[in-house]
VMD Tcl script that draws the C-alpha trace (Angstrom):
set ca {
  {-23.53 -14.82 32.10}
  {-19.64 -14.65 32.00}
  {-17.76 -11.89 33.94}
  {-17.04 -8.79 31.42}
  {-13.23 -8.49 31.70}
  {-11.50 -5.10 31.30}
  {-8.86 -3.03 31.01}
  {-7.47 0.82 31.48}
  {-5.64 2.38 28.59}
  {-4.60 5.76 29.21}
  {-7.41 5.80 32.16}
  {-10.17 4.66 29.78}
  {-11.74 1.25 30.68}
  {-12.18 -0.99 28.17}
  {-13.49 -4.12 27.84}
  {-11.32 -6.74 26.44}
  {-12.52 -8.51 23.05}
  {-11.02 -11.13 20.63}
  {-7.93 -9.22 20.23}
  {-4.81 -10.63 21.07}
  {-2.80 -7.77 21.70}
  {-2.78 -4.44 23.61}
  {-2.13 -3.21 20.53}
  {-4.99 -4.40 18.70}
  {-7.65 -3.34 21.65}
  {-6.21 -0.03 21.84}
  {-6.59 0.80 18.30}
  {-10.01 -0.77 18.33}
  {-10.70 1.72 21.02}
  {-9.33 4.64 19.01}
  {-6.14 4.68 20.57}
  {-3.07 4.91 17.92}
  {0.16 3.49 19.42}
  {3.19 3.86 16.70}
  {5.07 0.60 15.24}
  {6.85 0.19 11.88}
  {7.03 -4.09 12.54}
  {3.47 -5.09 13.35}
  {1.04 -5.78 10.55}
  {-2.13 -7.21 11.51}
  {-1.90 -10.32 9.06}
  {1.40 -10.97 9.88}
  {2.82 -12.84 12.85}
  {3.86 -10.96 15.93}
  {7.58 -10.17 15.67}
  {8.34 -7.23 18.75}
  {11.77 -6.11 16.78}
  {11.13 -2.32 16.51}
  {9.91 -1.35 19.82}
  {8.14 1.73 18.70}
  {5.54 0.50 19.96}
  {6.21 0.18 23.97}
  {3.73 1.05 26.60}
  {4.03 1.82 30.31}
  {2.27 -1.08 32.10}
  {1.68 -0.49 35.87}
  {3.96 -2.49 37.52}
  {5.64 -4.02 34.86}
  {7.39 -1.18 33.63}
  {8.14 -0.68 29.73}
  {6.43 -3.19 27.82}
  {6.21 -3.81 23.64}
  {2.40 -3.97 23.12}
  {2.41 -5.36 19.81}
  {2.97 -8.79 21.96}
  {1.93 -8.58 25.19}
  {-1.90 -10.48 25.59}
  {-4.15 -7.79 27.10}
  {-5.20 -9.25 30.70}
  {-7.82 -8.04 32.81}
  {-7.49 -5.00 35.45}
  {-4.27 -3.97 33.54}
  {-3.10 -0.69 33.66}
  {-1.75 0.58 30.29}
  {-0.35 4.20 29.78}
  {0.67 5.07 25.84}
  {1.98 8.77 26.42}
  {4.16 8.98 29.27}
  {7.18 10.94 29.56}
  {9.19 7.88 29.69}
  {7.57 6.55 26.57}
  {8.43 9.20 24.61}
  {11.39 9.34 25.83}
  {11.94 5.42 24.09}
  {10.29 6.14 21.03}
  {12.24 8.91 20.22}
  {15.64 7.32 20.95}
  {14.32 4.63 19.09}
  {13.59 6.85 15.73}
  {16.85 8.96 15.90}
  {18.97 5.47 16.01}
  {17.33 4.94 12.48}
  {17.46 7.53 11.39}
  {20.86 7.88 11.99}
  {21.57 4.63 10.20}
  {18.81 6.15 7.54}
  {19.98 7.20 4.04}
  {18.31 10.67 4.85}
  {17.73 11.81 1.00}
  {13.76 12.25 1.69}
  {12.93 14.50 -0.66}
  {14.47 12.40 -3.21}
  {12.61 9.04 -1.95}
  {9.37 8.08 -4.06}
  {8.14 7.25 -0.61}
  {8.02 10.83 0.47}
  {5.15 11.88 2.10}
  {3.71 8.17 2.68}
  {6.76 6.78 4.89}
  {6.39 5.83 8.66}
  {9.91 6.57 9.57}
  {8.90 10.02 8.01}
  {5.57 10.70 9.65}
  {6.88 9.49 13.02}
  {9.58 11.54 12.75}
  {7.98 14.39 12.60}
  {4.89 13.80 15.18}
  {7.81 13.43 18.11}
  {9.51 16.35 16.76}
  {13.17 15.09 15.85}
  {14.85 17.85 13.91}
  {18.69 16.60 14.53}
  {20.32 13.79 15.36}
  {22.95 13.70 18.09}
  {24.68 10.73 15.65}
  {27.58 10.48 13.51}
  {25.53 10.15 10.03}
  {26.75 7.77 7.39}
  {29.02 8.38 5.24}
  {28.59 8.41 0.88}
  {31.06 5.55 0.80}
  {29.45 3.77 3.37}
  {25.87 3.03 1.93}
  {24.93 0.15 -0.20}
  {24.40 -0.23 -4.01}
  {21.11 0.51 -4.88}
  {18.83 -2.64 -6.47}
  {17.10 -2.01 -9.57}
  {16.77 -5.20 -11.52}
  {13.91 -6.41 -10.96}
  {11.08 -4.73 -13.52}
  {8.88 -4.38 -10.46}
  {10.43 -3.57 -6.94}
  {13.66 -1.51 -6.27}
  {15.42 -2.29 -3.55}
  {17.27 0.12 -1.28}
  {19.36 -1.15 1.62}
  {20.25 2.33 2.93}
  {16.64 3.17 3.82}
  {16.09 -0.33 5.59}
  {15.02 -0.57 9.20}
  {15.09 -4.04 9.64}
  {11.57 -4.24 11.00}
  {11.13 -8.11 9.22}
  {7.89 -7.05 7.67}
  {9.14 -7.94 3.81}
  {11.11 -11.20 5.14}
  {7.73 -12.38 7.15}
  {5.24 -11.66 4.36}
  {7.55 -13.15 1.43}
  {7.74 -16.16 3.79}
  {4.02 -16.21 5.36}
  {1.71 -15.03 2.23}
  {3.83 -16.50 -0.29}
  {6.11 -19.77 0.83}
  {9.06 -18.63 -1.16}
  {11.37 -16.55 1.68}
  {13.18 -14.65 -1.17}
  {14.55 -12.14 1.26}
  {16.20 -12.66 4.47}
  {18.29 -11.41 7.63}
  {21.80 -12.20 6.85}
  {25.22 -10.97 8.86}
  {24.95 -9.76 12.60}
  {25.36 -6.67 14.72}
  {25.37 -3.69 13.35}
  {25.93 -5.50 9.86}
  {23.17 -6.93 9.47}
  {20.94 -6.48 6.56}
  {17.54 -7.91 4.91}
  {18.15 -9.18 1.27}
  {17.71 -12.22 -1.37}
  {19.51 -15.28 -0.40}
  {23.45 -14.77 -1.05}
  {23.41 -11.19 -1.90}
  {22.04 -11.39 -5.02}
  {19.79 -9.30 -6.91}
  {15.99 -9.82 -7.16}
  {15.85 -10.13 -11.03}
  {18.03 -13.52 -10.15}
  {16.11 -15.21 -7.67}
  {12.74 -16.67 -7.78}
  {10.53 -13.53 -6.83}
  {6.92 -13.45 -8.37}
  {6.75 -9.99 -8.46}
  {3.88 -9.96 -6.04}
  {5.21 -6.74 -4.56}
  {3.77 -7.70 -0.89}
  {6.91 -6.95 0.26}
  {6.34 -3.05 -1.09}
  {3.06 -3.10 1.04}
  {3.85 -4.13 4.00}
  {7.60 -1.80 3.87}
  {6.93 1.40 5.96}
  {9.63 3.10 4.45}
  {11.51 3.69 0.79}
  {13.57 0.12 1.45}
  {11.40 -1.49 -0.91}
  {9.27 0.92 -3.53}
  {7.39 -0.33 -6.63}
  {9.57 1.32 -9.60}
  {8.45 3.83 -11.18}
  {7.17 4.31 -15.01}
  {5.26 7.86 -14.37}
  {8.23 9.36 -16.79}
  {7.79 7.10 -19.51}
  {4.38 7.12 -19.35}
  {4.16 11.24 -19.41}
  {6.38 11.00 -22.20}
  {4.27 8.62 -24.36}
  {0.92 10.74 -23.45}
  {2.76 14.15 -24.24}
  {3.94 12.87 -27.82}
  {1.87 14.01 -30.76}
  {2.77 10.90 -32.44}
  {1.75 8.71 -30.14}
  {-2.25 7.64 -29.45}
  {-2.38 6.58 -26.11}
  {-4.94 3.86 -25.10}
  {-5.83 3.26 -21.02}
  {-7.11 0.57 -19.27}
  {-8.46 0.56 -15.66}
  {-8.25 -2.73 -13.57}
  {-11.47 -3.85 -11.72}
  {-10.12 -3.16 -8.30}
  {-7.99 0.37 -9.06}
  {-11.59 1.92 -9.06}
  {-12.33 1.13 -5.09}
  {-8.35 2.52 -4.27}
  {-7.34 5.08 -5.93}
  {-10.00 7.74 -4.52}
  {-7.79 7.11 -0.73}
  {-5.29 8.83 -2.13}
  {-7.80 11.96 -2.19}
  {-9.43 11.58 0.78}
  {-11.90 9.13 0.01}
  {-13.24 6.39 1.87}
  {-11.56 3.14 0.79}
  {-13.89 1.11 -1.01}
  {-15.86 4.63 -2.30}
  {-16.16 3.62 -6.06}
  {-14.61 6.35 -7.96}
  {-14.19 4.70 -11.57}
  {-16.18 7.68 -13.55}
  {-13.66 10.36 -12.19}
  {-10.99 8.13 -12.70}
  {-12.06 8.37 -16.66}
  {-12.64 12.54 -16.51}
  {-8.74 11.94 -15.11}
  {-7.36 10.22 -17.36}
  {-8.59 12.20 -20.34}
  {-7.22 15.89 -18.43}
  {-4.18 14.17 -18.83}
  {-4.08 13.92 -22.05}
  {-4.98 10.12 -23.13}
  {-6.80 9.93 -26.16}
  {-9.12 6.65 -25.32}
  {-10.38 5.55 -21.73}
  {-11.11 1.69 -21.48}
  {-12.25 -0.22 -19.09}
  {-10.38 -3.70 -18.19}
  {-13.87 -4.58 -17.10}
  {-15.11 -5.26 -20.34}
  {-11.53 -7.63 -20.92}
  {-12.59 -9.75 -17.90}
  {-16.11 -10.19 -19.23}
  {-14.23 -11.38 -22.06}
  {-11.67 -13.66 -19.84}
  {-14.84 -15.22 -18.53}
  {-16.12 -16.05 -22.25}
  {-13.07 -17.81 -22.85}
  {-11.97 -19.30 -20.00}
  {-15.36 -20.50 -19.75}
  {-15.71 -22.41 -22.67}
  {-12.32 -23.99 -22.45}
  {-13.13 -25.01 -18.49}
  {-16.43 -26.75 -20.08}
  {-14.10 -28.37 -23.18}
  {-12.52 -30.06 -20.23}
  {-14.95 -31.27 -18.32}
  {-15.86 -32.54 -21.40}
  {-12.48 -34.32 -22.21}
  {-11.69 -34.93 -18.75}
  {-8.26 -33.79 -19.24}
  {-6.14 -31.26 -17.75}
  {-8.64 -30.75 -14.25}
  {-8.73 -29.13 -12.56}
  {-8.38 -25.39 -14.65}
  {-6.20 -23.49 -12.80}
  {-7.07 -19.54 -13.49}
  {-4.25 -18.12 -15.09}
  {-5.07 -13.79 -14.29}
  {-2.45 -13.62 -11.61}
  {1.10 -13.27 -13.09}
  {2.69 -13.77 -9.65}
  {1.14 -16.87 -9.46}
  {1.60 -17.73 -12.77}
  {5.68 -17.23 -12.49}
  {5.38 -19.63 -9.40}
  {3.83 -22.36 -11.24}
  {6.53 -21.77 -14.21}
  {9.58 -22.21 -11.36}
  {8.13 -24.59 -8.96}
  {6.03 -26.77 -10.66}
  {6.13 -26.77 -14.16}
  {4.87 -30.37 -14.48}
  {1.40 -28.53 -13.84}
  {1.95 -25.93 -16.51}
  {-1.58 -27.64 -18.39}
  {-3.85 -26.90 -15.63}
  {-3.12 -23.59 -16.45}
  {-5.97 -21.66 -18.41}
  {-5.12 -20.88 -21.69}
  {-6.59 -17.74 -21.72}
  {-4.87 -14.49 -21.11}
  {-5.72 -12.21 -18.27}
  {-7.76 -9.55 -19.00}
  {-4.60 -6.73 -19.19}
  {-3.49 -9.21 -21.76}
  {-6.76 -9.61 -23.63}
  {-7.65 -5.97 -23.32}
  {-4.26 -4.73 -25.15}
  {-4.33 -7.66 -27.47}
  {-7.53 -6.27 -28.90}
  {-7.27 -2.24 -28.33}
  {-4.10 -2.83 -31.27}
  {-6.32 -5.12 -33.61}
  {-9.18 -3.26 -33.67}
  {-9.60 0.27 -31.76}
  {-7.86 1.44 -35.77}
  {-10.79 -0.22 -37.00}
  {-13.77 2.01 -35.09}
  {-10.89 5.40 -34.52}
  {-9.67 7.27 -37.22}
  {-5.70 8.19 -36.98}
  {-4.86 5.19 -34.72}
  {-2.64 2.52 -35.91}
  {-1.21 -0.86 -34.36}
  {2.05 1.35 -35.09}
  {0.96 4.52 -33.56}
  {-0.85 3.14 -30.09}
  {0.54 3.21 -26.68}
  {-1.15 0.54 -24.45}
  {-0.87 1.80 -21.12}
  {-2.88 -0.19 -17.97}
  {-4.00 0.62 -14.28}
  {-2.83 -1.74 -12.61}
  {-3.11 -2.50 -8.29}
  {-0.50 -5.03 -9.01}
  {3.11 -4.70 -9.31}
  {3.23 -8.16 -10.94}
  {1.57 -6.50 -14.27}
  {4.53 -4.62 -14.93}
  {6.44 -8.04 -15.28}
  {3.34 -9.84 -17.17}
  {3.76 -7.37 -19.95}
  {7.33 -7.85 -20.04}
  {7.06 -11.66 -20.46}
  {8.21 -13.04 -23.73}
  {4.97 -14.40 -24.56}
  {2.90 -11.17 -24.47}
  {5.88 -8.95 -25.49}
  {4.66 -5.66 -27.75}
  {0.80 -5.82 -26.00}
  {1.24 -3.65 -23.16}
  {3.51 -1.08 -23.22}
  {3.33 0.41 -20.09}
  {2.19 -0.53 -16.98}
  {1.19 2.04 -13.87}
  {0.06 0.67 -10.12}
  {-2.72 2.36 -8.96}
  {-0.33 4.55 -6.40}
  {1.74 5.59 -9.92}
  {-1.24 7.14 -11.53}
  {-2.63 8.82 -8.47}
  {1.14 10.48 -8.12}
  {0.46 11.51 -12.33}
  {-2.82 13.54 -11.23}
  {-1.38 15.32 -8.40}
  {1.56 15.80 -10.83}
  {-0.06 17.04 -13.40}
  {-2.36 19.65 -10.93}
  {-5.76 17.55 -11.77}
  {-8.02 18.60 -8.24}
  {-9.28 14.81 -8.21}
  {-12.24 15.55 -5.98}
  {-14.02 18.53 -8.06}
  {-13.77 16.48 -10.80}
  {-17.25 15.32 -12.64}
  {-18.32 11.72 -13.62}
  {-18.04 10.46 -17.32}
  {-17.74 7.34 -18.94}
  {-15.43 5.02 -20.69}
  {-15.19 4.71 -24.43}
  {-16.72 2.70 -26.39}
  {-16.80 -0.56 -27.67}
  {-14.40 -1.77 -24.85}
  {-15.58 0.48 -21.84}
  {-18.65 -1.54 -21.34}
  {-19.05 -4.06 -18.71}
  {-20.60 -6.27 -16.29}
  {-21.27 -6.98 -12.10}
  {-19.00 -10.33 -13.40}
  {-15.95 -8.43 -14.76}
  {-15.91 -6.21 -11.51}
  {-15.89 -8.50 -9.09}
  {-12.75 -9.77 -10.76}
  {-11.05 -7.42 -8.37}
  {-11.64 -9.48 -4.74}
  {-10.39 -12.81 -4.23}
  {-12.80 -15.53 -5.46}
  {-14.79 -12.73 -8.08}
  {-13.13 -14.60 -11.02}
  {-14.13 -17.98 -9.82}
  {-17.69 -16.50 -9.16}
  {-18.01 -14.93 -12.51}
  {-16.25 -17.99 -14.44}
  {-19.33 -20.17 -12.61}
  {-22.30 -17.92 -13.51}
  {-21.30 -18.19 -17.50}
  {-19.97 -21.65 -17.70}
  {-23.30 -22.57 -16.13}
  {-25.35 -20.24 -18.81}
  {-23.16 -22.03 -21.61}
  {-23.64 -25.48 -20.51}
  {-27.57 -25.12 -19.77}
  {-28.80 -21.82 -21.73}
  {-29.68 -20.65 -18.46}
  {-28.68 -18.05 -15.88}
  {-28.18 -19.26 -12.13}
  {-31.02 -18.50 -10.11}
  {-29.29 -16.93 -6.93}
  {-25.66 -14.88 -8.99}
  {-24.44 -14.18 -5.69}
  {-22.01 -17.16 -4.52}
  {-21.33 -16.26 -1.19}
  {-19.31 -19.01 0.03}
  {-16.77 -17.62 -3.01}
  {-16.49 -14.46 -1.04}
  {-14.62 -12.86 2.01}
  {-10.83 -11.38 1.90}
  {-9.87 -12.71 5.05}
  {-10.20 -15.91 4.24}
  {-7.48 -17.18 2.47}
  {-9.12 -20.95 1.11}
  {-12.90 -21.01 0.11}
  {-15.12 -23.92 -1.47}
  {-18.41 -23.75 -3.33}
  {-20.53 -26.36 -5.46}
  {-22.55 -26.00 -8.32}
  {-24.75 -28.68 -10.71}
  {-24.13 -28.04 -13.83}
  {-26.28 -30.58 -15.95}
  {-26.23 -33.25 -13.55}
  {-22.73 -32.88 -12.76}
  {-21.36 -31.75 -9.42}
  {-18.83 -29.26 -9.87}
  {-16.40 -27.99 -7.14}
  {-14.45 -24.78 -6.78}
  {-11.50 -23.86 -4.45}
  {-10.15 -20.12 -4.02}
  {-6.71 -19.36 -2.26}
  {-5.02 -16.26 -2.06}
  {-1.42 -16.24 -1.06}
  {0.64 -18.15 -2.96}
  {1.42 -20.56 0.90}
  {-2.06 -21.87 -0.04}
  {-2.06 -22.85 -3.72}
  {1.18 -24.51 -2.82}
  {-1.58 -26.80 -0.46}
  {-3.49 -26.97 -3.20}
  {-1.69 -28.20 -6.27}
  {0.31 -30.56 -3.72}
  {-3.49 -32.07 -3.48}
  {-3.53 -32.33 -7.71}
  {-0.04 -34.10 -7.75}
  {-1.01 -36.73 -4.81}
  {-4.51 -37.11 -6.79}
  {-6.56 -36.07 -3.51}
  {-8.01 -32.83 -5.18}
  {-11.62 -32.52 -5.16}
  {-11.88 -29.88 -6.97}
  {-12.46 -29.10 -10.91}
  {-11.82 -25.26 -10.83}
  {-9.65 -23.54 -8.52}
  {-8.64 -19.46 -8.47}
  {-5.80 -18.60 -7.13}
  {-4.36 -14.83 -6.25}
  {-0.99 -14.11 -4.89}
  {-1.79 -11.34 -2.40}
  {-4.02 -11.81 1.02}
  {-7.61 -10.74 -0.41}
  {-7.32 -10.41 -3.85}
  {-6.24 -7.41 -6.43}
  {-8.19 -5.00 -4.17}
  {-4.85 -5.73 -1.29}
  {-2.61 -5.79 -4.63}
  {1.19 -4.40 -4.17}
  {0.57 -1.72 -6.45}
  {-2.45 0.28 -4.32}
  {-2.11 1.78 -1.84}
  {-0.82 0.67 1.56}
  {-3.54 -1.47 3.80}
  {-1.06 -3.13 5.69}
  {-2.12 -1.43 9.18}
  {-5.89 -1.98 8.82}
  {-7.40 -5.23 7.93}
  {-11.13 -3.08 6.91}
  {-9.08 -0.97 4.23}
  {-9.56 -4.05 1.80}
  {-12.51 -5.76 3.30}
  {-14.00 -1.84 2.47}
  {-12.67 -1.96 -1.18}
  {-13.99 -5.42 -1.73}
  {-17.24 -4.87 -0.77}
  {-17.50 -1.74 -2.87}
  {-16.57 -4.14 -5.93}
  {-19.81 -6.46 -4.80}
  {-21.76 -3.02 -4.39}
  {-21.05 -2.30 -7.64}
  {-21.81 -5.45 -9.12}
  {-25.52 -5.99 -7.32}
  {-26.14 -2.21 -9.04}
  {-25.32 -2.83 -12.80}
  {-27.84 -3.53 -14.96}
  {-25.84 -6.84 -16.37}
  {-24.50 -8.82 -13.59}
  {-23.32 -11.77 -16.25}
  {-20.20 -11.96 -18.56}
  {-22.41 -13.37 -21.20}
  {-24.35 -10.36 -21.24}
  {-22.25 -7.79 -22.11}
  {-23.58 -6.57 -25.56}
  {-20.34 -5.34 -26.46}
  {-18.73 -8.63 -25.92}
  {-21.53 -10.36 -28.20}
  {-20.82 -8.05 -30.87}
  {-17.04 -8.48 -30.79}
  {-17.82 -12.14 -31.47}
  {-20.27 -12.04 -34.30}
  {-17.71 -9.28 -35.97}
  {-14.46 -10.56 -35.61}
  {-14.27 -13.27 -33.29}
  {-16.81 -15.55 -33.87}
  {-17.32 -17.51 -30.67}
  {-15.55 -18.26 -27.19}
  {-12.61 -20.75 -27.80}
  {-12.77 -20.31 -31.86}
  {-9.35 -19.99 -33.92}
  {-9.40 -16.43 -34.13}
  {-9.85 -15.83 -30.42}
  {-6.85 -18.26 -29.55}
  {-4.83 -16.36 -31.65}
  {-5.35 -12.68 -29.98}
  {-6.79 -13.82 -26.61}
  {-4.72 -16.85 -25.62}
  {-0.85 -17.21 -24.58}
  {1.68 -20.37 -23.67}
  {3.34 -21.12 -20.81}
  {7.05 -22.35 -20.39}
  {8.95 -23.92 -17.68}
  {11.56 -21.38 -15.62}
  {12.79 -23.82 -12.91}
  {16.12 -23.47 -14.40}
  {16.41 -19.44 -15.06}
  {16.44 -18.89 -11.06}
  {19.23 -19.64 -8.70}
  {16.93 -21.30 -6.36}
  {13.28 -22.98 -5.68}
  {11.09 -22.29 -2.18}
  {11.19 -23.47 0.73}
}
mol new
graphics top color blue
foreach p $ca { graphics top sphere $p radius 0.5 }
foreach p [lrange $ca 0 end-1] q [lrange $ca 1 end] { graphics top cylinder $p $q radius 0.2 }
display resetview
């Protein structure tokens, strides 16, 4: 048996595990140690130095980069610790643009919390002048971008670069000059950012924010005029509840709905029932090409960040792309054609689309020429939790109801949309009930799941035929992958692809699960919890969804249905300033 090796934080002994940090065994042993540049998914970077430790002799010591080692002696709290830290926060903050009560980060920033816990009520700096700060970024229809609250921690630049590929913001200048922003100073609305809003999850401060449409949105459900129609993504309903107190991953979709209605919206929808639908669609048009043989493999098309990339880097594989539109897309595409058909008063005038989103990206999906006029107005899951505390809702005494109907209903297949691979999974149990007339015996495809990892492969027979299915999230890896199309080495007929690490449940518009890898591991698996409970675990199930097409649509892929529920693509290589790296 191997020699248990160990280590004393603080006096505690602990034995040392996988982790390759101090930093990481100390928090797995309870022990919080502050630091605004580590994130556990990122690489190791050491530029803030919050987080330094007194290491028995070896002095002061950054712990988010030092490799634990055996008989070490690690002290957290000392006087000359604190001593650092604090020097550390009042040079930000001194730099710091110090308008916090103004800052839509208030109350959920680092720089903030830390702050306060060490007790920093002045700072013995000159403070910045009004002349002195930085313009203010606001182009972009997801992300605004403030350079005065920057701390140049390197989280944005390293997750742009490491999740995504495309390094749209850098370091540039030196010294005291130097500043994190897009390639040659320009704005983000002109470079080739997918909207992914990563860079807003991993910030711990207001530098980067998701922008805001609480205002327009209270104005829209306050005016008599206007009949307001939600929808609530798959994942929003294992997120929103942390912003409460909840556990993450505690499913809290039926208080959600008892929300949204105190509010003041008029009908409560589910963007469940739209991904049931996705999954009728994109279903029959993956089986038309396996069919044809043309156009393989489908590439999912629900991620608007990763669509964007496709339409700048590689437009040449624009026809992979799945036809069919994502289920915000679908969902508001169908609330204006027929919700004035089953409730009196509402018009395709008079309604106000507005959708839950847990992904900044939405906000520039319903902006996109394409889909223009479907979705008014788009909220992050963080937005609408900030609209119930506004509005004085007490979330947590709140009882359960349910979504309206027709297009509240929904399946185990639309839920799992939320967590990376749960399209791909719920694309393969209908495409195999439409090919054969038969459900898959065993609906859970394991090898589909997991939010850690960021490629997964599963096979299916599907009337003799072998069929293979990739998953990537982060946009790094479906770069891999559609370099393995264009060199013809892809083995693969279907592959799902989601911008952000995990899936919609890590989405930049929930909140923050940057410091703990379990926040989204917890919300995914309360997606699969839900899905083993339903009654219908299949897309092709839903009853509502049959009904819609014997009424009005008539069947998955028909002319009708490519009219409301499908969209075009267009090549934007030429409407950025640059490509990625």
């Amino acid at each position: 048996m191997a020699d248990i090796k160990t280590l004393f934080i603080n006096n505690q002994e602990i034995q040392i595990g996988e982790e390759k940090t101090v930093l990481e065994l100390a928090r797995r042993a309870g022990i919080e140690i502050p630091t605004f540049c580590y994130r556990p998914d990122l690489t190791q970077y050491g530029a803030c130095r919050l987080c330094v430790v007194e290491v028995e002799g070896r002095g002061i010591q950054a712990s988010c980069t030092m490799p634990p080692r055996a008989g070490m002696k690690v002290f957290t709290n000392t006087q000359k610790v604190r001593k650092i830290r604090k020097a550390i926060l009042e040079l930000l903050l001194a730099q710091h643009n110090r308008d916090c009560t103004l800052c839509t980060k208030s109350g959920n920033c680092e720089l903030q919390k830390y702050s306060a816990e060490y007790g920093i009520t002045e700072i013995p700096y000159k403070k910045k002048k009004e002349d002195e700060f930085l313009p203010v970024d606001n182009s972009s229809v997801s992300v605004v971008r403030d350079p005065n609250k920057c701390i140049l921690c390197g989280a944005c630049v390293r997750a742009c670069m490491e999740f995504q590929g495309i390094g749209v913001l850098a370091f540039s200048d030196r010294g005291s000059s130097t500043k994190v922003q897009p390639v040659a100073g320009k704005h983000l609305a002109d470079v080739n950012c997918v909207n992914c809003g990563q860079c807003v999850s991993v910030c711990p401060t207001g530098a980067l924010t998701v922008k805001s449409d609480i205002n327009f949105a209270f104005d829209k459900i306050l005016d008599t005029n206007v009949k307001t129609v939600l929808q609530i993504a798959p994942s929003v309903r294992v997120a929103l509840g942390e912003m409460f107190g909840q556990k993450s991953g505690e499913n809290s979709i039926k208080k959600i709905y008892t929300a949204a209605r105190k509010l003041g919206i008029d009908l409560v929808f589910d963007t469940n029932f739209s991904a049931d639908l996705t999954i009728m669609e994109e279903g029959a048009e993956f089986l038309q090409r396996l069919k044809s043989g043309e156009n393989l493999p489908i590439f999912t098309s629900c991620c608007p960040a990763w669509v964007r990339y496709l339409e700048i880097n590689h437009p040449d594989m624009l026809n992979h792309l799945s036809t069919a539109k994502s289920p915000q897309g679908m969902l508001s595409s169908i609330a204006k054609e027929f919700a004035p058909k089953y409730y009196e008063g509402f018009t395709k005038e008079n309604i106000c689309v507005i959708s839950i989103m847990p992904c900044t990206a939405k906000k520039y999906e319903a902006k996109r020429q394409e889909l223009s006029g479907q979705t008014d107005i788009v909220l992050t899951t963080y937005e609408f939790a900030k609209m119930i505390k506004n509005a004085g809702i007490d979330f947590e005494t709140l009882e359960d109801s349910e979504a309206d109907s027709p297009f509240g209903k929904y399946t185990g297949g639309g839920t799992i949309f939320g967590a990376s691979g749960g399209v791909a999974e719920a694309a393969a149990r209908s495409a195999y009930n439409m090919a054969t007339g038969k459900n898959l015996e065993n609906l859970d495809i394991t090898p589909l799941r997991g939010v850690d990892c960021r490629s997964k492969e599963a096979s299916l027979e599907i009337e003799g035929k072998k069929i293979k299915i990739r998953v990537v999230s982060t946009l790094k890896e479906a770069e891999k992958a559609v370099r393995e199309v264009k060199e013809g080495r892809a083995d693969f007929q279907m592959l799902e692809v989601m911008a952000c690490p995990g899936g919609c449940v890590n989405g930049g518009g929930q909140p923050s699960a940057c410091q703990k890898l379990s926040i989204k591991r917890n919300r995914a698996m309360g997606l699969y919890e839900e899905d083993r409970n339903l009654p219908l675990r299949n897309c092709h199930e839903n009853p509502e969804i049959i009904k819609l097409y014997k009424e009005f649509l008539d069947k998955p892929a028909s002319h009708k249905a490519h009219e409301l529920l499908h969209t075009t693509y267009s090549d934007k290589s030429k409407t950025v300033g640059f490509v990625s790296v």
